[in-house]
N, C-alpha and C positions, 0 to 999 in steps of 0.2 A: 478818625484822628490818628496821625503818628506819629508813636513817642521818639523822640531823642536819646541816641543810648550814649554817645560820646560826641565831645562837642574839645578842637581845640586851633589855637590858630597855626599855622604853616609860618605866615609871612606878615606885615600889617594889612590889617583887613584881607585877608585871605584865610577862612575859617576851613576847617575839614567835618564834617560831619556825617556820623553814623546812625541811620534810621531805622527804625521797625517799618520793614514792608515785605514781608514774606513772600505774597505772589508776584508783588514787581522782581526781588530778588530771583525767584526761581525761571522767569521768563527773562529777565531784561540778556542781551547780548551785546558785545565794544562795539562801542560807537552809539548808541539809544540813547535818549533822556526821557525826563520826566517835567510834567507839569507842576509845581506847589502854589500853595497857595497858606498865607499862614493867620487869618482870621477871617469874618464874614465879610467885611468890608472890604480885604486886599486886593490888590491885583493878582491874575494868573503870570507866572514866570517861567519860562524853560531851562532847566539845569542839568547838563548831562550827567549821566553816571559814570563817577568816576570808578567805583567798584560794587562788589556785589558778595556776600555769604548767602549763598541759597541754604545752607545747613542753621545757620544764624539768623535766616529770613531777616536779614540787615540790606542797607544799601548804602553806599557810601557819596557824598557829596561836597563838593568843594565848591565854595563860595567867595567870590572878590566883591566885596561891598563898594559898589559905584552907585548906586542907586536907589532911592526910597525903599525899596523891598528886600534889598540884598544888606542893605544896611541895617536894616531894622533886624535881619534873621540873624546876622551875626553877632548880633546882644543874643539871642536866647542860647540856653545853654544846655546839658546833659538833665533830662528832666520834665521839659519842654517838648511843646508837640506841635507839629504842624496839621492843621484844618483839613487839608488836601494833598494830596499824594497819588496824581496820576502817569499809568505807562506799564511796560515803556514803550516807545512812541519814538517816529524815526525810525527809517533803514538802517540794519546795520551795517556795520564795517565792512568792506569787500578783503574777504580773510583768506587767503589758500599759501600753498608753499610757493613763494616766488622767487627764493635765490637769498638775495641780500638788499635788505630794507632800510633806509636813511628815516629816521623817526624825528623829526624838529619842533619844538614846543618852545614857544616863546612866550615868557608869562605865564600868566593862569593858563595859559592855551597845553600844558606843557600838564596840565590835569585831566582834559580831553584827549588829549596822546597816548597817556599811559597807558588806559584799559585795550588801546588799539595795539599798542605795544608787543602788550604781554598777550593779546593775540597772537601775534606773527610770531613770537616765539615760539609757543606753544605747536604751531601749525610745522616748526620745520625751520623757520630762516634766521640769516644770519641779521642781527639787528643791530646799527649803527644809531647811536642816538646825539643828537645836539640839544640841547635844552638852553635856554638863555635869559637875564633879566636884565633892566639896567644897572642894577645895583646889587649887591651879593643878598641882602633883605628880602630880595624879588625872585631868589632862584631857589623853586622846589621842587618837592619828589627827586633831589637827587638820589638818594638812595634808593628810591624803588625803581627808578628808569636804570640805574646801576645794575640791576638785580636780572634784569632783563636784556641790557645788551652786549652784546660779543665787545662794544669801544662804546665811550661815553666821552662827549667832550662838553664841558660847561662855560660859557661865557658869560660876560657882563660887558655892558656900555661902556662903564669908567672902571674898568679893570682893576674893580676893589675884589673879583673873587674869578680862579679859573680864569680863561684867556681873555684880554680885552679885545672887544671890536662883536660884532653883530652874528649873528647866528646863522647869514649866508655864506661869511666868509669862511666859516667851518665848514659849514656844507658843500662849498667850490672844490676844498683843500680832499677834502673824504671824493668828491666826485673823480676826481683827479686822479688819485689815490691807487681805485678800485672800480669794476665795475658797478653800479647799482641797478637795481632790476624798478625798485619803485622808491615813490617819497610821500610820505605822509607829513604836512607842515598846518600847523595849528597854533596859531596867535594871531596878532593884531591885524587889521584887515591889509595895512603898509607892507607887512613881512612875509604874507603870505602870498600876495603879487610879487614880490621880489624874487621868493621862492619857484613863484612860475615860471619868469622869464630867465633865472638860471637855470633850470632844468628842460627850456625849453628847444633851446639846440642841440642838447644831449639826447631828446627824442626820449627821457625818462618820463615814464607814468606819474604823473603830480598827482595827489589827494591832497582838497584842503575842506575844513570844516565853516559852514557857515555861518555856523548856529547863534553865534552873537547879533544876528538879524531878525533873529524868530519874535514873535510878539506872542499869538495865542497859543501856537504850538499845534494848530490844526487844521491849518488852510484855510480857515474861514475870513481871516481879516483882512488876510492878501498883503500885509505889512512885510511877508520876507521874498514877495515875490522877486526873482534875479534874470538875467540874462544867462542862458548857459546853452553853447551851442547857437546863439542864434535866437531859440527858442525861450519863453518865460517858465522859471518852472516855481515852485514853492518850494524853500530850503525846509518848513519841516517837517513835510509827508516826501516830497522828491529827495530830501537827503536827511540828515544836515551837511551830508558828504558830496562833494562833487571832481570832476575832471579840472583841475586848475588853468589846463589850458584849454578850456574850454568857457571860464567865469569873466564875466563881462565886470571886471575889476573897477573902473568907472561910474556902472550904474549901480552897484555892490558900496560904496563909499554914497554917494546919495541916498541910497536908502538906508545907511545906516547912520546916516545924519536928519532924518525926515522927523524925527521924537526926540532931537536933544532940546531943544527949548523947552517944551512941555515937560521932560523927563529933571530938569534944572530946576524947574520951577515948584515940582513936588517933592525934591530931595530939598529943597532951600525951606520950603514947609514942616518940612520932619523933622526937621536939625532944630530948626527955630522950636517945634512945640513936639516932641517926639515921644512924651509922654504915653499921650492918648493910643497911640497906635502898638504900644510897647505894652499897656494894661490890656489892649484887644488880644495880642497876641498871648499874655501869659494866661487870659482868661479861658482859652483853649487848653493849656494843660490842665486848669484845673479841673475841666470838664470833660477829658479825660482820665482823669483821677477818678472822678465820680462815675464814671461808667466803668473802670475796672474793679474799681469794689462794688460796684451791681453787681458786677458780673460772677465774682467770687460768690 
């Protein structure tokens, strides 16, 4: 079991949360996730790490509640403990000094960015960031992508915050601008096709993340299987990270439309009676409680 050490939200339904998992912490590297799982009955989920204290054996994770299970975990609080906690899991990030780096998050996707981020900084480069939401409500981690990049530009849809208009058109304007050596673009599956086919005249290296396709998290189910290269590969043992002009964008949007019926049907469940699954999951902290004063 793993305890909750801080628990708060970012954005609506967008929680941030800090866990007890000390060997994930010490091993996990940008770009990994992890498996949870938050009572005996749940489903297995893949969430990446947004950060990590190996000294605090914590792990940081950011959740956007769309889902039966993503919904449910952002009711629990600083306290509370999750059942399962595996990883990390996933190639990491392809990290070296490459000059000057374009880093694009749209959305939550802009929480999968960051630990990639403040890699590339760390390594040497110059780091250009766009982050964007449609609403000012929907734009986070300003400040720690801030912290990280040489320029930051923040958009929204309806230019209630930072520039109005779409997070490519910033990217075109920076492309423009300046050399860029590589682009790492991470949101919604629309934006980060978008992001390919701009960068793809410019002959710029694209990284984009898959990972909103993953099901078990370990190639067994074949549910993130993709087209990339030609070739079928599984986004969460082959990446979650792939060559964007390489991602067969087309068969990438059908399969991640292949479980929204079924996935509709269980969140329209939970909502209606979401008690039970809310008592499962707090009945895990208690029983963590009770095994740390054994333990004592």
């Amino acid at each position: 079991m793993f305890r909750i050490l801080d628990a708060g939200f970012l954005a609506p339904d967008v929680k941030r949360f800090r866990i007890a998992a000390p060997r994930v912490a010490r091993r996990r590297k940008a770009g990994q996730f992890v498996i949870i799982r938050l009572h005996e009955h749940g489903e297995r989920i893949p969430l990446t790490i947004a950060d990590a204290d190996p000294q605090a054996g914590s792990v940081t994770l950011i959740v956007q509640g769309i889902g039966k299970t993503t919904k449910l975990m952002n009711r629990l609080e600083a306290g509370d403990a999750l059942l399962d906690l595996v990883g990390p899991l996933g190639q990491p990030s392809e990290v070296e000094r490459f000059g000057t780096v374009a880093v694009v998050g749209g959305g939550v996707g802009t929480a999968i960015a960051w630990p990639t981020a403040v890699a590339f900084k760390a390594a040497g480069n110059r780091v250009l960031s766009v982050i964007g939401g449609r609403t000012r409500d929907l734009v986070i981690l300003e400040e720690e992508m801030g912290r990280v990049s040489d320029r930051l530009v923040v958009t929204t849809d309806d230019g209630s915050y930072g520039r109005q208009g779409l997070v490519t058109t910033a990217l075109a304007e920076l492309i423009a601008a300046e050399p860029i050596d590589r682009v790492l673009a991470i949101g919604p599956v629309p934006m980060m096709r978008a992001v390919a086919e701009l960068t793809r005249p410019h002959g710029i290296k694209t990284i984009v993340s898959l990972n909103s396709i993953m099901v078990d998290g370990t190639g067994m189910c074949g549910g993130c299987r993709v087209l990339v290269g030609g070739e079928s590969r599984f986004a969460c043992v082959d990446g979650p990270e792939f060559d964007a002009h390489e991602v067969d964008f087309a068969v990438l949007q059908q399969r991640n439309a292949a479980y929204r019926k079924a996935e509709g049907a269980s969140l329209a469940a939970f909502l209606e009676r979401p008690d039970g699954d809310l008592a499962l999951a707090h009945a895990v902290a208690c029983r963590a409680d009770a095994t740390e004063e054994t333990a004592r």
